[in-house]
C-alpha positions in Angstrom: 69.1 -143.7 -93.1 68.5 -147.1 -94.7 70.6 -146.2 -97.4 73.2 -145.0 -95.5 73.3 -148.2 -93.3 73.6 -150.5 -96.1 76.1 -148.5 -98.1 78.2 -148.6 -94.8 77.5 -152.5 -94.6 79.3 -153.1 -98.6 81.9 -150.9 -98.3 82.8 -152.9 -94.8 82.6 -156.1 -96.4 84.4 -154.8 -99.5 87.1 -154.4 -97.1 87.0 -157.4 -94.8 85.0 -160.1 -96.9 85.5 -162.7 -93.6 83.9 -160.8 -91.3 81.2 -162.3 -89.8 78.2 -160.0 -90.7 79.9 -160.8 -94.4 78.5 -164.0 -95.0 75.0 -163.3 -95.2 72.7 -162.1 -98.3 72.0 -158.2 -98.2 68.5 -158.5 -98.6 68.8 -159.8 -94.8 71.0 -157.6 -94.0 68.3 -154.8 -95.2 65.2 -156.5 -93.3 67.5 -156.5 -90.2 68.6 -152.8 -90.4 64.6 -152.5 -91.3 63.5 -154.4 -88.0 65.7 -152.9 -85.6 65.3 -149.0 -86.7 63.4 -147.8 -84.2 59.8 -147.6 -84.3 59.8 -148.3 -87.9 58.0 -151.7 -88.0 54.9 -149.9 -85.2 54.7 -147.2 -87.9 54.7 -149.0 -91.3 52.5 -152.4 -89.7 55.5 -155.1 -90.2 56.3 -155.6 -86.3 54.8 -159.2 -86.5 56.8 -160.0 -89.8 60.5 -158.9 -87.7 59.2 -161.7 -85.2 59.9 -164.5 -87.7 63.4 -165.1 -89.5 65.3 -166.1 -92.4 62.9 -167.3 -95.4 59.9 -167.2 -93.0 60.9 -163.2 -92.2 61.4 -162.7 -96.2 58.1 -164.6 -97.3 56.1 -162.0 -94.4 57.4 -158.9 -96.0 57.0 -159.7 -99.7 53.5 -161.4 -98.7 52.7 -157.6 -96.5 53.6 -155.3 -99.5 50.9 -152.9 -100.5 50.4 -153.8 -104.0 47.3 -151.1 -104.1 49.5 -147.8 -104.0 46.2 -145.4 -104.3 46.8 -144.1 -101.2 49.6 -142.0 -102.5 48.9 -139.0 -104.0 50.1 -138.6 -108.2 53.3 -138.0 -108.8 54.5 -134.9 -107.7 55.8 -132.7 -111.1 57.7 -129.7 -110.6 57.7 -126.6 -113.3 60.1 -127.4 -115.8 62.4 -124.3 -115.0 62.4 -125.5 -111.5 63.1 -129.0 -112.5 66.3 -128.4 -114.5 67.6 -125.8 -111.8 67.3 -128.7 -109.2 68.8 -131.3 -111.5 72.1 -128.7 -112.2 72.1 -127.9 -108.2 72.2 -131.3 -106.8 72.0 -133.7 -109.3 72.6 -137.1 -107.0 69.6 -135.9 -104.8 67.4 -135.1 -107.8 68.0 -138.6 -108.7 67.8 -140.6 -105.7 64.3 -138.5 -105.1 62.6 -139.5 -108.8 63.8 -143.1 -107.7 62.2 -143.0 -104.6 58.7 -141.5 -105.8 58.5 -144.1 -108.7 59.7 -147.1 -106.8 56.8 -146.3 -104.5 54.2 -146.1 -106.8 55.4 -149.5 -108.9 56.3 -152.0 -105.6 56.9 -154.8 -107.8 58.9 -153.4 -110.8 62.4 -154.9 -110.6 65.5 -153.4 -109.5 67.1 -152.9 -113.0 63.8 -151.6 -114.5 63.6 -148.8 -112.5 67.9 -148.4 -112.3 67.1 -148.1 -116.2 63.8 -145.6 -115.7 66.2 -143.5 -113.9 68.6 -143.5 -116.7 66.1 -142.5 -119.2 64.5 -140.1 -117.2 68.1 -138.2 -116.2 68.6 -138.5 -120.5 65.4 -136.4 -120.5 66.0 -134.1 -118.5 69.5 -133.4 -119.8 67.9 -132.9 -123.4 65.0 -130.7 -122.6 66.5 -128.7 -120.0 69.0 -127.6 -123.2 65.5 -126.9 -125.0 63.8 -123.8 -125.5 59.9 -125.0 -125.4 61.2 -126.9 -122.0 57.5 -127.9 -121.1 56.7 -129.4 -124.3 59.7 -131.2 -124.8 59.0 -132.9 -121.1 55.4 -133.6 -121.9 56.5 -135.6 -125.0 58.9 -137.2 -123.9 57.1 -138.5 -121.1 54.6 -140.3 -122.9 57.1 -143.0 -124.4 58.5 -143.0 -120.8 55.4 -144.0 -119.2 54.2 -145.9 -121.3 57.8 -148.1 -121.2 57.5 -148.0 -117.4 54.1 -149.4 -117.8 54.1 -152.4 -119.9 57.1 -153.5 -118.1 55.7 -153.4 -115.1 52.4 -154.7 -116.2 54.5 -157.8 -117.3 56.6 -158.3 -114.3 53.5 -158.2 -112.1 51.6 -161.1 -114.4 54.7 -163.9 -114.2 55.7 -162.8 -110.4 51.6 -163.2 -109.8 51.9 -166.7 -112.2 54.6 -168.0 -109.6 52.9 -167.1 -106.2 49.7 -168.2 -106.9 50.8 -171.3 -108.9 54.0 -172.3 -108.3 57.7 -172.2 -109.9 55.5 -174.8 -112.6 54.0 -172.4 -114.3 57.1 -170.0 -114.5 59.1 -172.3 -116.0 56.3 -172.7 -118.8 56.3 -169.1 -119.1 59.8 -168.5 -119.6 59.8 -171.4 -122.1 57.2 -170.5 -124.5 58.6 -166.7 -124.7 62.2 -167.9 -124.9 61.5 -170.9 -127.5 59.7 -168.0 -129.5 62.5 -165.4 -129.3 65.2 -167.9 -130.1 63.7 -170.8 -131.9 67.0 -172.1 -133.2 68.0 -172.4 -129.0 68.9 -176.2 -128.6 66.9 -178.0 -126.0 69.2 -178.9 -123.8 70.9 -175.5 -124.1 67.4 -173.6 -123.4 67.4 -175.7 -120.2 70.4 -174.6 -118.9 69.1 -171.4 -119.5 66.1 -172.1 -117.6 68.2 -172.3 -114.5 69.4 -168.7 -114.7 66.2 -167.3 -115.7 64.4 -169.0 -112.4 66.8 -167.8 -110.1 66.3 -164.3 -111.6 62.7 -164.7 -110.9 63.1 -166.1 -107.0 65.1 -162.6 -106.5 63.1 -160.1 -108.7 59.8 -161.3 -107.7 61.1 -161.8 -103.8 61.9 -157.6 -104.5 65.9 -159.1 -103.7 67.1 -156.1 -105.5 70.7 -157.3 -105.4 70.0 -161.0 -106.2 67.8 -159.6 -109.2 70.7 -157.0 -110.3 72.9 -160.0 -110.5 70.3 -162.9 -111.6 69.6 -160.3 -114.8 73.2 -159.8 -115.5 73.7 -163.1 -115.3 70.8 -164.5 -118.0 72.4 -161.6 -120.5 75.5 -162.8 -119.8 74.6 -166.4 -120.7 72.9 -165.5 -123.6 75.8 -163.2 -124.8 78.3 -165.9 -124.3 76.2 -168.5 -126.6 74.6 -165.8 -129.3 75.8 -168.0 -132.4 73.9 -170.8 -131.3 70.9 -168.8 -129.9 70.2 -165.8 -132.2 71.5 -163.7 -134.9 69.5 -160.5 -133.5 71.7 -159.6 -130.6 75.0 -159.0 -131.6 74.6 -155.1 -131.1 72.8 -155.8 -128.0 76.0 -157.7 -126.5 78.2 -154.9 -127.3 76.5 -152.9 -125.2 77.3 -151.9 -121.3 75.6 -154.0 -118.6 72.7 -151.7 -117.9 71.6 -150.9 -121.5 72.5 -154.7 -122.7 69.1 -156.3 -120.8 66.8 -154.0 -122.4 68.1 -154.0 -125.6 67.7 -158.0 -125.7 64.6 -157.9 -123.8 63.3 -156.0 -126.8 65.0 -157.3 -129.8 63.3 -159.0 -132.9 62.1 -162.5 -132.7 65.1 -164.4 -134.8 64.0 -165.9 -137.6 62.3 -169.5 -137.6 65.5 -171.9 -138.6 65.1 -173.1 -142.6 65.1 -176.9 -141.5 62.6 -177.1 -138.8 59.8 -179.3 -139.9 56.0 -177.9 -139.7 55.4 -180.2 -137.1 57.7 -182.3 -134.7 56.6 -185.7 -135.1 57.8 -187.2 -132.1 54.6 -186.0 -130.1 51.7 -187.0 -132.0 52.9 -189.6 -134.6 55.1 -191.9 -132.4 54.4 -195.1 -131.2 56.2 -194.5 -127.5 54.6 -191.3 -127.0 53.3 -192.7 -123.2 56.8 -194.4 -122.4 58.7 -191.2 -123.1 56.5 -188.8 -121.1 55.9 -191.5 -118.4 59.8 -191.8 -118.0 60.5 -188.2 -117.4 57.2 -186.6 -117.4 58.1 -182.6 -116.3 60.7 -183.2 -119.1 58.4 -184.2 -121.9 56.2 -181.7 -121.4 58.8 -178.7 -121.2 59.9 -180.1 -124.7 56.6 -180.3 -126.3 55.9 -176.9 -125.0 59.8 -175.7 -126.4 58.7 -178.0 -129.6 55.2 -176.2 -130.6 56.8 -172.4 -129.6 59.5 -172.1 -131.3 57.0 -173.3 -134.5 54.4 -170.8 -133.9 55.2 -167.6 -133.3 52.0 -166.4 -134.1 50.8 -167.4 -130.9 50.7 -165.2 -127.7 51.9 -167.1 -124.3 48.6 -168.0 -123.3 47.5 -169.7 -126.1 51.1 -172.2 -126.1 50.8 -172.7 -122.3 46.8 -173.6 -123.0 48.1 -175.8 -125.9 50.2 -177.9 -123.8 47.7 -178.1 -121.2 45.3 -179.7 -123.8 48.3 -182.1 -124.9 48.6 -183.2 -121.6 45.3 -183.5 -120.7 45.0 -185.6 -123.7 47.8 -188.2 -123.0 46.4 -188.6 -119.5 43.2 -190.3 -121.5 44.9 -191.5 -124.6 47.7 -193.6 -122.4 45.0 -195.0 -120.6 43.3 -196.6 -123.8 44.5 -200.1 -125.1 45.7 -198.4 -128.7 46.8 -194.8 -127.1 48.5 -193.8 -130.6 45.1 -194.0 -132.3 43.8 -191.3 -129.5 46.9 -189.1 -129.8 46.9 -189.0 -133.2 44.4 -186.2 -133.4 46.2 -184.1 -131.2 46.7 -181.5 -133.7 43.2 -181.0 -134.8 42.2 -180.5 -130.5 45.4 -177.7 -130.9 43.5 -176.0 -133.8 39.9 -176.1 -132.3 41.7 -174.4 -129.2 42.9 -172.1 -131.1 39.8 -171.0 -132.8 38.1 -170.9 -129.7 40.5 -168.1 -128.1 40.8 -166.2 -131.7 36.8 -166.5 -132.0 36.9 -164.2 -128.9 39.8 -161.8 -130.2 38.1 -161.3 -133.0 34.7 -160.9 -131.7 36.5 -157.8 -129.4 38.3 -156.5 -132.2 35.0 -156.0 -134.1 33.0 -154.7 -131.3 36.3 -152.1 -131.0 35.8 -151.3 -135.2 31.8 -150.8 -134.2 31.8 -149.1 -130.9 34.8 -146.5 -130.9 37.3 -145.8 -128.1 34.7 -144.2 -125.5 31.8 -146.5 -125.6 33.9 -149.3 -125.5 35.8 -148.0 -122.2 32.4 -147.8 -120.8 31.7 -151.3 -122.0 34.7 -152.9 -120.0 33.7 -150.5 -117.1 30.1 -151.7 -116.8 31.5 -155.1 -117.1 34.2 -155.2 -114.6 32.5 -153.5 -112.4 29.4 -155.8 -112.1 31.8 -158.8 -112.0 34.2 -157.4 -109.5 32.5 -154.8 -107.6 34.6 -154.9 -104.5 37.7 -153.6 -106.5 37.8 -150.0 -105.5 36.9 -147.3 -108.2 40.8 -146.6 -109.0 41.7 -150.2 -110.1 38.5 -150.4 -111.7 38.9 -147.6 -114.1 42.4 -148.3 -114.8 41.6 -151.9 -115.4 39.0 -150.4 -118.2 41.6 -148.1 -119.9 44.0 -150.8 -120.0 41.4 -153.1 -122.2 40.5 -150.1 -124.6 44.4 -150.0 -124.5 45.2 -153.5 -125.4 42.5 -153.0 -128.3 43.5 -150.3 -129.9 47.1 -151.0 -129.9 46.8 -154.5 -131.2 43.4 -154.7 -133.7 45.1 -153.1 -136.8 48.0 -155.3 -136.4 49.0 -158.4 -138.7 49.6 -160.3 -135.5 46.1 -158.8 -134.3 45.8 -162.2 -131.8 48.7 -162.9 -130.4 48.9 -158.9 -129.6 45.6 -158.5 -127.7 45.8 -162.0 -126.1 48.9 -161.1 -124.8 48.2 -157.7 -123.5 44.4 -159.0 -122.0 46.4 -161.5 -120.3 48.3 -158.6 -119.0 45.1 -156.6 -117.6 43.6 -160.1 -116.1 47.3 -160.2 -114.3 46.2 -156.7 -113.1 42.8 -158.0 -111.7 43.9 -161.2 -110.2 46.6 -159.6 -108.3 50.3 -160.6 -107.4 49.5 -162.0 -103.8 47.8 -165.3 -102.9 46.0 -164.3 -100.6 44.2 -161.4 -102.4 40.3 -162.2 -103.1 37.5 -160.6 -104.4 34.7 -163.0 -104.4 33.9 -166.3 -104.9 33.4 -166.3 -109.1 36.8 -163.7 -109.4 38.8 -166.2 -107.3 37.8 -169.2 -109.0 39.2 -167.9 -112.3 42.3 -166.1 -110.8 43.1 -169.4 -109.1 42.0 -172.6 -111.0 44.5 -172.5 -114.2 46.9 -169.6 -115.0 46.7 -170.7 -119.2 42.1 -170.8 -119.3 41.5 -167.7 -116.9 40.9 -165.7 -120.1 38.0 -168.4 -120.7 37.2 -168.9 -117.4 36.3 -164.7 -117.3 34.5 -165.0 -120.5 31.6 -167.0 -119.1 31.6 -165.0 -115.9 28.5 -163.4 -114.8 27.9 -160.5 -112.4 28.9 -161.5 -109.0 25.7 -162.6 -107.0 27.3 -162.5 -103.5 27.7 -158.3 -104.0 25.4 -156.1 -101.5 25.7 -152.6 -102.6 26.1 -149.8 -99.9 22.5 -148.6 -98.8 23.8 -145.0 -99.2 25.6 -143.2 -101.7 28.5 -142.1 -99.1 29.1 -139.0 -100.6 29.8 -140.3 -103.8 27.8 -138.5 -105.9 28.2 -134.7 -103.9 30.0 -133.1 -106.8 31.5 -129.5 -106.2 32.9 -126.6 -108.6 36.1 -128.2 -109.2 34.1 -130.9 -111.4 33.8 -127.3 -113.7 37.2 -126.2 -113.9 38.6 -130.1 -114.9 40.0 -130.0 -118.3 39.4 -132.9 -121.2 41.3 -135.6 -119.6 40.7 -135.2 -115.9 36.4 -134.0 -116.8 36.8 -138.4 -118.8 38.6 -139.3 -115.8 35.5 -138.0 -113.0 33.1 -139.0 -115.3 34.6 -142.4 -115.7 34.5 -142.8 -111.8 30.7 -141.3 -111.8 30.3 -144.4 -113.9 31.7 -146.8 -111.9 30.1 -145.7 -108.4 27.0 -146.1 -110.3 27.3 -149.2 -110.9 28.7 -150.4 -107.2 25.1 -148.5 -106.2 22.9 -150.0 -108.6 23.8 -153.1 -110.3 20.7 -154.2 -111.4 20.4 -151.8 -114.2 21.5 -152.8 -117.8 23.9 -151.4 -119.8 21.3 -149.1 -121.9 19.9 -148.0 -118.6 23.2 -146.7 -117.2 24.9 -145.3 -120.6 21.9 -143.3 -120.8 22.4 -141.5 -116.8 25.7 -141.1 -117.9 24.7 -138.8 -120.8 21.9 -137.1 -118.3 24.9 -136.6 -116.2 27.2 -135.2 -118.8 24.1 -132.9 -119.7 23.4 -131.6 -116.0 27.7 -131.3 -115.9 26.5 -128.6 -118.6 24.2 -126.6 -117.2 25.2 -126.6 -113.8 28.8 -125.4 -115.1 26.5 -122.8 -116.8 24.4 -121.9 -113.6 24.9 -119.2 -110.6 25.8 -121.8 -108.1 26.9 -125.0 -109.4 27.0 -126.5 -106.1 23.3 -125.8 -105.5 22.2 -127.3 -108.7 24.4 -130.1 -109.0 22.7 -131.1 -105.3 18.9 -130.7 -107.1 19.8 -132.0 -110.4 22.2 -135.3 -109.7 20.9 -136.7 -105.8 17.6 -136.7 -106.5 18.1 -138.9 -109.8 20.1 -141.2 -108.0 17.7 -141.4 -105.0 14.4 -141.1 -106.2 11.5 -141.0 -103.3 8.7 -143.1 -104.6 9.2 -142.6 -107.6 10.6 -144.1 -111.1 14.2 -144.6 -111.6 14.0 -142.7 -114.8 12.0 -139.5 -113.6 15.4 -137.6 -113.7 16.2 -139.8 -117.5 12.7 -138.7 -118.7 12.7 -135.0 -117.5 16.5 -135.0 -118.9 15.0 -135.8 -122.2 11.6 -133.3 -122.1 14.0 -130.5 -121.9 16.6 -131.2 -124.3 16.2 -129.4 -127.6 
């Protein structure tokens, strides 16, 4: 009904552009039709959000938007031969219903991301409905499609989080260390004016302005298309592409190559005797060219690491200028960039052998111990997919040549995840703190984190650990999945126990999974084997451990 209403509104004002209903932005439009459909805003909880208007109306619903989807249910899949036969009946509706059921699920993906998600997904379908092994060719497919999907949406999440809780500042920063990476022969001046687009974008995608962030996108593509010889040599095939397709294929072309001419260092911000005059003349300006300066010569570096440089720089001319020889201080600067360096790859490195020693399982249930004790009130889902996105980010990025500046990145990514996209969201005091003090050092800050003090675990076990025969029919991947979650109740129950203590009930309860699967009534002796471990009357926490370990073989 929505739909209809607003596709009634263009094709009005396609019509008559100077009627008066013309002149205003469709995302108001929308929130109108949203508030006056009746009972919609008692049902969905947004009544108080139609009292306010304009900006203030706009700010309530992008501020009220669930950004924890696990109430909904996974997403629905239909048997292949049903699938295609729906597709070749209807294939508008078909469409309109994945969009639906995947916009859901990822709130904050932008518009064109999931216009492009449903263009690769109808691609699929066309190709392995024609397929013989139908079922196969879906499951395969899907992977890269996901996994797309994903990342994206991962990213789009961390710089729309980056700008709510710290301001357009920090977007800007952003945009110019990935941008003076991409296309480090971009002129300064000429980067700026790109800036301008790119922010825009932002305000719309991030605001969930799906028309404003269809046209901001088109827009920065267009921009960059216009002034390719003067930006980079990678994109040529990307311009000659159709709107839809041109975005991505930018979005994922090759970093061009660093220009022949362009010094090892630019001299102008360490080695110049008006370093304080220039930045105290302009100071947003100075900085945004350091920052454009040190990217566009390092593209070894992930985001982070640049924005945390230019922190450091800055932080550094704040004392230096306020010395009576401030060119002696700033001097050094590049030996306080290296040292920051090593710092963050000391702790890549340090992961990325724990990876090489541990293996993909017991370095899941590392990160799940971990954030678990340090964010406990996070509820089981986001905790487990929090700790398959770190084993993620290592294994894709610790065999790599640019091993740091790929797991920085993506860890930034999963700390993105963590912190949330709202202001408002807060966990507890230590979590906060990190999410919210500097958007460039949370990395740091989370490093010297400690479980969270202020945590009371539940005085019962709520039913978390009544396990029923299902547990014995799960396959592989859904058996990891429950036993990932057995993990992480554990934990929220009984934080005090170390990491040896609670691998160990994890193997006790991967045994007693065993022989209870094995037993007459599962039920039954999942109830005597797995409660009374967890729940031990007067006696010692490891009575169930040690009579585990008297019986095994």
């Amino acid at each position: 009904m929505l739909v209809k209403a607003m596709t009634e509104y263009r094709d009005k004002c396609l019509a008559d552009m100077t009627l008066p209903e013309c002149s205003k932005l469709a995302n108001d439009v929308l929130l109108e039709n949203i508030c006056t459909m009746e009972g919609l805003p008692q049902k969905h909880n947004f009544s108080h959000c139609c009292h306010k208007a304009d900006f203030e109306r706009k700010h309530c619903f992008l501020h009220n938007k669930k950004a924890d989807v696990g109430f909904l249910p996974p997403l629905p899949t239909l048997d292949p031969e049903e699938k295609c036969q729906t597709y070749k009946n209807n294939r508008e509706s078909f469409l309109n219903n994945y969009i639906y059921e995947v916009s859901r699920r990822n709130p904050f993906v932008f518009a064109p991301t999931l216009l492009t998600a449903a263009a690769r997904f109808e691609e699929m379908t066309k190709t392995c409905c024609e397929e013989q092994e139908k079922a196969n060719c879906f499951r395969t497919k899907a992977e890269t499609f996901i996994q797309y999907l994903k990342a994206l949406s991962s990213y789009q999440k961390n710089v729309c989080g980056a700008l709510m809780k710290f301001g357009p500042q920090i977007l800007k920063s952003i945009n110019i260390a990935v941008l003076s990476q991409k296309f480090p022969k971009i002129e300064f001046k000429e980067l700026i004016s790109l800036l301008e687009d790119v922010s825009s974008k932002y305000d719309g995608c991030c605001e969930g302005d799906v028309v404003q962030c269809i046209h901001g996108r088109s827009k920065v593509m267009s921009h960059i298309c216009s002034k390719q010889d003067s930006i980079s040599s990678k994109i040529k095939e990307c311009c000659e592409k159709k709107i839809p397709e041109r975005g991505e294929c930018i979005i994922y072309s090759n970093k061009d190559d660093r220009p022949n001419n362009l010094p090892l260092r630019e001299a102008k911000f360490t080695e110049s005797e008006n370093v304080c005059e220039e930045r105290d003349a302009d100071q947003e300006n100075f900085m945004a060219e350091f920052l454009y300066q040190y990217s566009r010569r390092h593209p070894e570096l992930s985001t982070p690491e640049l924005l945390r440089i230019a922190g450091v720089y800055e932080d550094l001319l704040r004392e230096c200028c306020n010395t009576k020889n401030p060119p002696d201080c700033y001097r050094h600067a590049e030996n306080k960039f290296n040292e920051t360096t090593e710092k963050s790859l000391k702790i890549v490195q340090r992961e990325c052998e724990h990876f090489q020693i541990s293996g993909k399982d017991d370095l899941k249930y590392h990160y799940l111990i971990n954030l678990t004790k340090l964010a406990p009130q996070l509820s089981t889902e986001e905790l487990t997919f929090l700790g398959k996105e770190m084993v993620t980010a290592l294994t894709t990025c610790c065999t790599l040549s640019e091993e740091f500046a790929c797991v920085d990145n993506l860890v930034d990514l999963v700390l993105g995840e963590l912190c949330g996209i709202n202001e408002n969201r807060s966990i507890n005091p230590a979590v906060d703190h990190c999410c919210k003090t500097n958007f460039a050092f949370r990395r740091s800050c989370f490093e010297g984190l400690e479980a969270d003090k202020t945590y009371v675990p539940p005085s019962t076990s709520q039913g978390l650990f009544t396990f029923h025969t299902d547990l014995c029919q799960a396959h592989n991947e859904e058996l990891q999945r429950k036993k990932d979650r057995f993990l992480v109740n554990l934990v929220k129950l009984k934080p005090e126990l170390t990491r040896v203590e609670l691998q160990s009930l994890l193997v006790d309860f991967t045994n007693v999974v065993k022989k209870c699967c094995q037993a007459q009534g599962p039920e039954a002796c999942f109830k005597e084997e797995v409660l009374p471990a967890l729940f031990p009357l007067k006696s010692n926490w490891y009575s169930w451990s040690n009579k585990r370990n008297q019986n095994s073989p």
